[in-house]
Structures are given as structure tokens and as C-alpha cells.
KOLLO-212571 format. One line per 8 residues: for each residue x, y, z of N, C-alpha, C. Coordinates in steps of 0.02 Angstrom, whole numbers. Example, Ala and Ser with C-alpha at 12.3 -4.5 7.8 and 13.67 -1.06 7.14 Angstrom:
BEGIN
660,-284,390,615,-225,390,660,-165,390 | 642,-112,354,684,-53,357,645,2,394
//
This chain:
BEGIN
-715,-3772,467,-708,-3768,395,-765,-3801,359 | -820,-3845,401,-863,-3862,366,-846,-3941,329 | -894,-3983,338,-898,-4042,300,-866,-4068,252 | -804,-4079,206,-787,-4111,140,-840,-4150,134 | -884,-4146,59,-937,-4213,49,-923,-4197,-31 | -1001,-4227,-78,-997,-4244,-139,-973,-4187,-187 | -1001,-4113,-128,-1022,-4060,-191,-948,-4009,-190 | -886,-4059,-149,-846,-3995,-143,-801,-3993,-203
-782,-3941,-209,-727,-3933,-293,-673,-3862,-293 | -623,-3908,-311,-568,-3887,-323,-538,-3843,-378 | -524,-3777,-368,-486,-3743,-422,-418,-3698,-420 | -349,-3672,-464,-327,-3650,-464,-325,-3590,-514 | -284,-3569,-519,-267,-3499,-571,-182,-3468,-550 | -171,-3490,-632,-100,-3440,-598,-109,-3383,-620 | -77,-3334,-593,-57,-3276,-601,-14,-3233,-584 | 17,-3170,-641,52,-3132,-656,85,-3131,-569
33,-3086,-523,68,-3087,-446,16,-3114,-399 | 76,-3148,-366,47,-3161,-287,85,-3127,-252 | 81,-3093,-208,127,-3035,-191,130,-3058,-122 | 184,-3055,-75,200,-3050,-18,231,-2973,-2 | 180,-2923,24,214,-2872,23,243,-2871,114 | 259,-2792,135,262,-2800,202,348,-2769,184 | 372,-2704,202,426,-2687,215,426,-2625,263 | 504,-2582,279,501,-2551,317,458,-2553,398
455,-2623,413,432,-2634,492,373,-2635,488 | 348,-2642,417,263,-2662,412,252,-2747,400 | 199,-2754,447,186,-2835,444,190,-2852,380 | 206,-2916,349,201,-2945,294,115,-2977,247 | 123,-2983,216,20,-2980,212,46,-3024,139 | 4,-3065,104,29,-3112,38,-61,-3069,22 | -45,-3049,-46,-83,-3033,-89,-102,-3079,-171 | -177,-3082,-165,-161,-3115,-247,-236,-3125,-250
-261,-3148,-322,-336,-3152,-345,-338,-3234,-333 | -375,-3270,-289,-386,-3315,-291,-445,-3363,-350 | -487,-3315,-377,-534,-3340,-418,-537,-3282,-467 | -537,-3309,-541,-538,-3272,-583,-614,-3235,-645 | -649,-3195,-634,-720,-3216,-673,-708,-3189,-750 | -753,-3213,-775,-738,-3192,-861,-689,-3211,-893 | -657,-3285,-874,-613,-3317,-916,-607,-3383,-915 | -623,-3391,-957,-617,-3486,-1004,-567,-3520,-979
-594,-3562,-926,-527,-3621,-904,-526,-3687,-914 | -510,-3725,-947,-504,-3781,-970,-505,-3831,-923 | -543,-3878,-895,-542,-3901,-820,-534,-3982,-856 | -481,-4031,-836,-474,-4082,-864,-479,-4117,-811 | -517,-4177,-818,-539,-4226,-744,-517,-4309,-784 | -549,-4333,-718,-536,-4403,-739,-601,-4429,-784 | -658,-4402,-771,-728,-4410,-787,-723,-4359,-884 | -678,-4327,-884,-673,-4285,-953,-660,-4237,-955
-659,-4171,-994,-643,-4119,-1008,-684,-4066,-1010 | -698,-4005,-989,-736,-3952,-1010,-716,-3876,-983 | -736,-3847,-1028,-719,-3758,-987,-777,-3732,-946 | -755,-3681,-920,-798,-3663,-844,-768,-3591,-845 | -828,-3539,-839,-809,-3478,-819,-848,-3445,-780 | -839,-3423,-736,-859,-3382,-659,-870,-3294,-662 | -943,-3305,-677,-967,-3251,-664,-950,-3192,-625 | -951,-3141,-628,-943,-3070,-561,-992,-3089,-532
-966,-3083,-479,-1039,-3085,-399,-1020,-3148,-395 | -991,-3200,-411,-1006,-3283,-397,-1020,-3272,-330 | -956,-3261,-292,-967,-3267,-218,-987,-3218,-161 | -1052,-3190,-213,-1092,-3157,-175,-1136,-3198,-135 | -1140,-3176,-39,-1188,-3212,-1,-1133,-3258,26 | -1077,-3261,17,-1028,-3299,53,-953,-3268,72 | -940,-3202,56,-896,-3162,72,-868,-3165,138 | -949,-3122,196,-941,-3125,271,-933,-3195,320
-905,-3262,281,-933,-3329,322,-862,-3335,336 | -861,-3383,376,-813,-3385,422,-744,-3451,366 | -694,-3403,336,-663,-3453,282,-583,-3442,301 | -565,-3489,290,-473,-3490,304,-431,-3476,257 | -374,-3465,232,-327,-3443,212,-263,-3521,263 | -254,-3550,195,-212,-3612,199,-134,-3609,158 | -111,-3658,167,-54,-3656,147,-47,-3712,99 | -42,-3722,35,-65,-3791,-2,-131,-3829,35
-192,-3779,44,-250,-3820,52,-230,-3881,136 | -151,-3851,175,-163,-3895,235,-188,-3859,287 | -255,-3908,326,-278,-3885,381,-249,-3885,442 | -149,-3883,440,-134,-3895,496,-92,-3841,481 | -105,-3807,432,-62,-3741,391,-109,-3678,397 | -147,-3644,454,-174,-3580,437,-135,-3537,438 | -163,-3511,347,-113,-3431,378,-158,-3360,402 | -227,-3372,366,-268,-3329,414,-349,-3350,396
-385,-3298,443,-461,-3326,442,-487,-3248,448 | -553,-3271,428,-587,-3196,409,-629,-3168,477 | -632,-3237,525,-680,-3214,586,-631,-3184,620 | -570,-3168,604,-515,-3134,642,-487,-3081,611 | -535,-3077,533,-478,-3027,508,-403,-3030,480 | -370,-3083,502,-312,-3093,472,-318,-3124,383 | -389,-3139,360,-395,-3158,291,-459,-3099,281 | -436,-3053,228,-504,-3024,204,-506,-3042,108
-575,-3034,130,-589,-3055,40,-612,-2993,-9 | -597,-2983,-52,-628,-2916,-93,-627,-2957,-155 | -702,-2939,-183,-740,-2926,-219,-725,-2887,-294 | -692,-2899,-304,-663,-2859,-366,-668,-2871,-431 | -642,-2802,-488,-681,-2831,-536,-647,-2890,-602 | -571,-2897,-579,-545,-2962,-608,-565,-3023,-570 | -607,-3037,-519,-621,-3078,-484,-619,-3085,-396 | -596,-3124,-380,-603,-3138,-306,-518,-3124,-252
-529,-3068,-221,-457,-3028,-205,-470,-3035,-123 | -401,-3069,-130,-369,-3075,-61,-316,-3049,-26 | -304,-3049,41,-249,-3023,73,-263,-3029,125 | -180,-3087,138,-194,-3144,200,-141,-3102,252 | -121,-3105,309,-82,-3080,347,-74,-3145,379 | -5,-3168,365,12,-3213,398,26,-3232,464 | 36,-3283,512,73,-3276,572,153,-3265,582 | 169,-3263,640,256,-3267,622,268,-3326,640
248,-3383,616,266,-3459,618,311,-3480,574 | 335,-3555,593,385,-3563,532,346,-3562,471 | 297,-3594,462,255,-3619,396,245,-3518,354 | 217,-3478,420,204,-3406,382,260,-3376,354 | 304,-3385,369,386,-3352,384,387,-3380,293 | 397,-3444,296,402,-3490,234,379,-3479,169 | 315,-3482,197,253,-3448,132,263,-3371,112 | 301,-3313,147,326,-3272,127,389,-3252,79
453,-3307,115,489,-3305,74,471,-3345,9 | 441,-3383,5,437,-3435,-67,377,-3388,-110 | 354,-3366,-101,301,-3293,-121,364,-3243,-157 | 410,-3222,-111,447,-3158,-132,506,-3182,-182 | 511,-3254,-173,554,-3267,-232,545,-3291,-312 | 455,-3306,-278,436,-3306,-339,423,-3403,-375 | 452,-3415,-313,433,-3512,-295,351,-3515,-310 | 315,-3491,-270,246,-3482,-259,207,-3450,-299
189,-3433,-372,143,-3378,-406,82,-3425,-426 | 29,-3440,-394,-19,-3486,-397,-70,-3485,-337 | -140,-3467,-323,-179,-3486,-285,-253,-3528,-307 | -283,-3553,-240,-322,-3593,-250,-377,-3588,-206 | -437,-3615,-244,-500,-3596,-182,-539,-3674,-197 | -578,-3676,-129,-627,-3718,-119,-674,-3705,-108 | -729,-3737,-168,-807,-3717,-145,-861,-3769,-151 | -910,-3763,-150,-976,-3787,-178,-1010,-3729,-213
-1060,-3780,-261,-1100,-3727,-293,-1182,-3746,-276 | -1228,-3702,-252,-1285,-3710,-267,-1324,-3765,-315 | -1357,-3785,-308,-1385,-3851,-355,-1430,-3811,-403 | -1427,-3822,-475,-1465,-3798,-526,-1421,-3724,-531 | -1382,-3669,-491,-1363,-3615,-511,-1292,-3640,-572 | -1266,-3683,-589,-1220,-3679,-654,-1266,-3692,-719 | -1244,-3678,-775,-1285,-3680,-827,-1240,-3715,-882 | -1257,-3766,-914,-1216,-3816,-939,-1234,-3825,-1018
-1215,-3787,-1068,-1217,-3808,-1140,-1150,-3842,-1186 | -1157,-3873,-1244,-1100,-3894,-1293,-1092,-3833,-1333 | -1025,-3799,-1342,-1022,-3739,-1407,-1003,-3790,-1474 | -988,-3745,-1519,-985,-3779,-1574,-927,-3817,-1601 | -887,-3820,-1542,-824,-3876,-1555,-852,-3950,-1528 | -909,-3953,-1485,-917,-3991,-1449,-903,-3996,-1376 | -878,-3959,-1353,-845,-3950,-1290,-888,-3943,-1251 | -915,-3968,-1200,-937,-3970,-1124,-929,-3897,-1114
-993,-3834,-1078,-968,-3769,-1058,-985,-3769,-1004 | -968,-3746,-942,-1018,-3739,-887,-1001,-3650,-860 | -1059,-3614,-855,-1066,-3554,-820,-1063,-3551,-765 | -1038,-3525,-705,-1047,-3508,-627,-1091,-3443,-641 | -1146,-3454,-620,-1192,-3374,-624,-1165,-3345,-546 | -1177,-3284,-547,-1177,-3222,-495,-1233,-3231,-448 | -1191,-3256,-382,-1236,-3281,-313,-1232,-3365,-314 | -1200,-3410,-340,-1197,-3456,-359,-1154,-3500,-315
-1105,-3475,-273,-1057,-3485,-241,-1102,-3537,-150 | -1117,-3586,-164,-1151,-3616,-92,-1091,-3578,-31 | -1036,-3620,-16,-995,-3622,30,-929,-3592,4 | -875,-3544,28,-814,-3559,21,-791,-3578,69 | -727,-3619,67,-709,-3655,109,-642,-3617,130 | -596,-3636,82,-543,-3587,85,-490,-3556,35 | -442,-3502,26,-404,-3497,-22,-345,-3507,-7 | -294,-3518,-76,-226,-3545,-26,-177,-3549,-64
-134,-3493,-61,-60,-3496,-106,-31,-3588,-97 | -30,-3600,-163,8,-3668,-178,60,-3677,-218 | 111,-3717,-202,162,-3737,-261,148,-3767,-309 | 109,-3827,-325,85,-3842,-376,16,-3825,-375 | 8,-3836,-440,-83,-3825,-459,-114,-3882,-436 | -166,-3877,-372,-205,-3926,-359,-258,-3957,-419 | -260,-4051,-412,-300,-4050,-446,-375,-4043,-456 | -414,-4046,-519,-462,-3984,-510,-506,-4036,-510
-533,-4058,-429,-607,-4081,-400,-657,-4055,-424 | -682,-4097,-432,-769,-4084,-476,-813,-4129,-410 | -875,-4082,-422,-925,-4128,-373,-946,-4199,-421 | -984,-4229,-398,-1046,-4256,-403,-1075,-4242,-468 | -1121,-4201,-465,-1162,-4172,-512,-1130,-4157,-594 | -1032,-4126,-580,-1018,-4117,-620,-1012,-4175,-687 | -986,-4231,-618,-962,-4300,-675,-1044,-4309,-673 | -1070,-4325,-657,-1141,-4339,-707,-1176,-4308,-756
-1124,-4228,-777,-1149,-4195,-834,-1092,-4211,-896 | -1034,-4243,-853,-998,-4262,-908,-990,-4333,-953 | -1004,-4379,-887,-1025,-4440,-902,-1097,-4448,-941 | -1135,-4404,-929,-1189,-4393,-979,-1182,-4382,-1053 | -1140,-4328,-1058,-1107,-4312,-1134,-1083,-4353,-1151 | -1032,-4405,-1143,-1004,-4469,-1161,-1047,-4508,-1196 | -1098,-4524,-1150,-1149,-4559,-1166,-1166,-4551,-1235 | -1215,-4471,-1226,-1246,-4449,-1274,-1174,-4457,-1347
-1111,-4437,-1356,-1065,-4457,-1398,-1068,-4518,-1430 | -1031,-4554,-1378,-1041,-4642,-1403,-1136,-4640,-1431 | -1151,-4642,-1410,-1225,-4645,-1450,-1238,-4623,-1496 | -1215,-4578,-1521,-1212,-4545,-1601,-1169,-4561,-1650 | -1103,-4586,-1617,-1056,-4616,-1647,-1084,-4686,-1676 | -1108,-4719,-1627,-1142,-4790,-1641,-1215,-4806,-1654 | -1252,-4745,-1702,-1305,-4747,-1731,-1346,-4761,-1660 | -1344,-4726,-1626,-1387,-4734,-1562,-1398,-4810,-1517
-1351,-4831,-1511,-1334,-4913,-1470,-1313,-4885,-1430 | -1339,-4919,-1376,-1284,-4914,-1303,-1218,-4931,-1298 | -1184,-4903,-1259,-1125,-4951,-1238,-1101,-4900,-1189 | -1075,-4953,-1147,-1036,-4931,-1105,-995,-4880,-1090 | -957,-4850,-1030,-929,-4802,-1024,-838,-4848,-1011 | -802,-4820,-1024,-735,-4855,-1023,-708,-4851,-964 | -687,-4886,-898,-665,-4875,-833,-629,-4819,-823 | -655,-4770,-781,-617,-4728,-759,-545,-4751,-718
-470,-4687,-742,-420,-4734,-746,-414,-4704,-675 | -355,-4738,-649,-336,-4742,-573,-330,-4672,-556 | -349,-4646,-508,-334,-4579,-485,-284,-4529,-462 | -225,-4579,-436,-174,-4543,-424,-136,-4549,-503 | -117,-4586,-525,-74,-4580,-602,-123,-4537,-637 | -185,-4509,-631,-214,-4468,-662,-205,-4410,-646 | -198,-4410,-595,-178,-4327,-549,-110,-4316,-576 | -66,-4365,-598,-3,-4360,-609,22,-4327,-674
-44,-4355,-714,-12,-4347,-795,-50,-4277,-786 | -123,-4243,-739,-154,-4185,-762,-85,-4137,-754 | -51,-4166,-711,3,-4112,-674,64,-4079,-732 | 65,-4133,-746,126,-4132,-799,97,-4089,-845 | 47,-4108,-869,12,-4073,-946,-29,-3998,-920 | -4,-3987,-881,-9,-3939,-849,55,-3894,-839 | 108,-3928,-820,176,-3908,-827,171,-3874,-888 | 166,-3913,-932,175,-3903,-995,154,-3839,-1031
68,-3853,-1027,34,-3809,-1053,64,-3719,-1039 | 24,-3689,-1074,70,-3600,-1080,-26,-3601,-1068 | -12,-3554,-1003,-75,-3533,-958,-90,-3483,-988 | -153,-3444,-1011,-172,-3348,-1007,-142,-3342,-918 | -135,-3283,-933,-93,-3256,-889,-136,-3174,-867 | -153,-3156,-798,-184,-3123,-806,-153,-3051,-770 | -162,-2967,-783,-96,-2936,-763,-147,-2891,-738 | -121,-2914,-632,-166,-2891,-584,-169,-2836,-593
-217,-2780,-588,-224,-2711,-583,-216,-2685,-489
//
């Protein structure tokens, strides 16, 4: 699966279906768009806030690599892999389309029924991005924007029907474009004086409250073709 280090990052998307199809004595297969391009997602961290939208092609040049199909992102949970064919990826034009064929394990068995009842309508991918390929401006609310350009995609790691929305890992690079903006803020606020950045708060009660306000929030909703 490749290294976890600075540049890896976390995203979800719900949507309309994640499908577990598979009837009449046909294997079962979980269908769904793991990555969505051409839409504004609001990515809230511990480091700050900004939207991010993902080009067509992102994960061009990383399609054919060898990536898993997980079960909530666990590596002791495969439900399939692409050097086997049991995970293929398509390229499509709402975004990044999958269809995993599960095993007949307890965990696959599981992830089917909680899919068909409708427990499960949520997937998630892991990647890196190329260094210098995102493109990072303020619009006119002030808001932090960042672009994923087309070919932009370094590594995927893996995609992975989840019950809750994982929270959304940012590399490295990202908090230093956000912790930058801060900066640049407080500095305008305070006639250009320095000051400090305010301690970033604890990480798990932060994961906690993104979760909730997430509960909360009323998602775009996107209606698979």
C-alpha cells in the first residue's frame, strides 16, 4: 500500500448510491464514485478551513497502480485490489468510479449487507498530490481555494465504503498554505504586526466536533448516472 508520510490526505463524499449489487446467483460487486470532480467541498481541518475541487483527469497516471479497496480505510479489511482485478477503477465523467467485488468473508458478507440497507452511503479515498500541481487562490469571500489540476494525483492509495465520514487529512504543504493565510489575516487585522498563531486544539476532540458538524450539515448530494 505504500508508505503513510507528510503528503498523505484524506477525503470523503457522500452520495445519492453506493450500490451493492449482485442478484440471481451473480457475485455481489459494491458500486459507487469514490472521488467527485467539479464540485466545491468545504474541507474543515484543525489548521482552518477551505474549499477544494478536483479536476477531470486528477487521477490520471495512477489508475493502473497497484491500489486496494478497504473497508473503513482498515488494512486488515481488504475487500479488493486492482493487481487482481477484484477492484477496478473508471474514469468517469462525474468523477472517479469504482466497483469492488468483494470476498465471501465475514467483513465482505457485512459490507454488503450494510451497503443494501443503506447503513453505508459514503466512500473514501487516499492520496497524495504532486508538489506545485494544486493551485491555491482567496475568492472574494476570503476563503482559502485550492484546485486539483488533471494529472495531479501522485499516489492512490486506496478507496473505501465507510460508515462515518473520515476525517479530512491534509498534508504538510496544505497546513502551511493555511497557516500562511492566518498569518497574512492577523496581519491586516493588526495594521501589519506580528503575532502569533493560536495553539492548534487537540486532535481527537477536533475530529469529534468536525464529525458532528458534519452530522449536521445538509451535504450537495450528487445523482449517480
Amino acid at each position: 500500500m505504500g508508505t503513510i508520510n507528510d503528503e498523505y490526505e484524506l477525503r470523503t463524499y457522500r452520495l445519492v448510491e453506493v450500490r451493492a449489487e449482485g442478484g440471481d446467483g451473480a457475485a455481489p460487486r459494491i458500486e459507487g464514485i469514490a472521488a467527485v470532480y467539479n464540485q466545491p467541498t468545504r474541507i474543515d481541518t484543525t489548521f482552518g478551513s477551505y474549499v477544494e475541487t478536483i479536476d477531470p483527469g486528477f487521477f490520471e497516471g495512477v489508475m493502473g497502480d497497484d491500489v486496494r479497496a478497504l473497508w473503513n480505510h482498515n488494512t486488515d479489511l481488504v475487500l479488493g485490489r486492482t493487481k487482481n482485478d477484484t477492484l477496478q477503477l473508471q474514469d468517469q465523467e462525474a468523477g472517479l468510479g469504482t466497483v469492488i467485488h468483494p470476498p465471501d468473508t465475514q467483513w465482505g458478507r457485512d459490507a454488503i449487507t450494510s451497503i443494501k440497507r443503506g447503513d453505508v452511503d459514503q466512500m473514501s479515498f487516499a492520496f497524495t498530490v504532486k508538489q506545485g500541481w494544486d493551485e491555491w487562490k482567496q475568492n472574494d469571500d476570503g476563503v482559502m481555494v485550492r484546485q486539483l489540476k488533471r494529472g495531479a494525483c501522485k499516489q492512490l492509495y486506496d478507496v473505501s465504503p465507510v460508515s462515518f465520514p473520515a476525517y479530512p487529512q491534509t498534508s504538510v504543504s496544505v497546513r502551511s498554505h493555511l497557516q500562511e493565510s492566518q498569518r497574512e489575516g492577523l496581519g491586516s487585522r493588526d495594521g501589519g504586526g506580528e503575532q502569533g498563531l493560536p495553539p492548534d486544539p487537540e486532535p481527537k476532540a477536533a475530529q469529534g466536533r468536525w464529525r458532528t458538524a458534519n452530522m449536521e450539515r445538509k451535504l450537495e448530494i450528487l445523482q449517480l448516472k
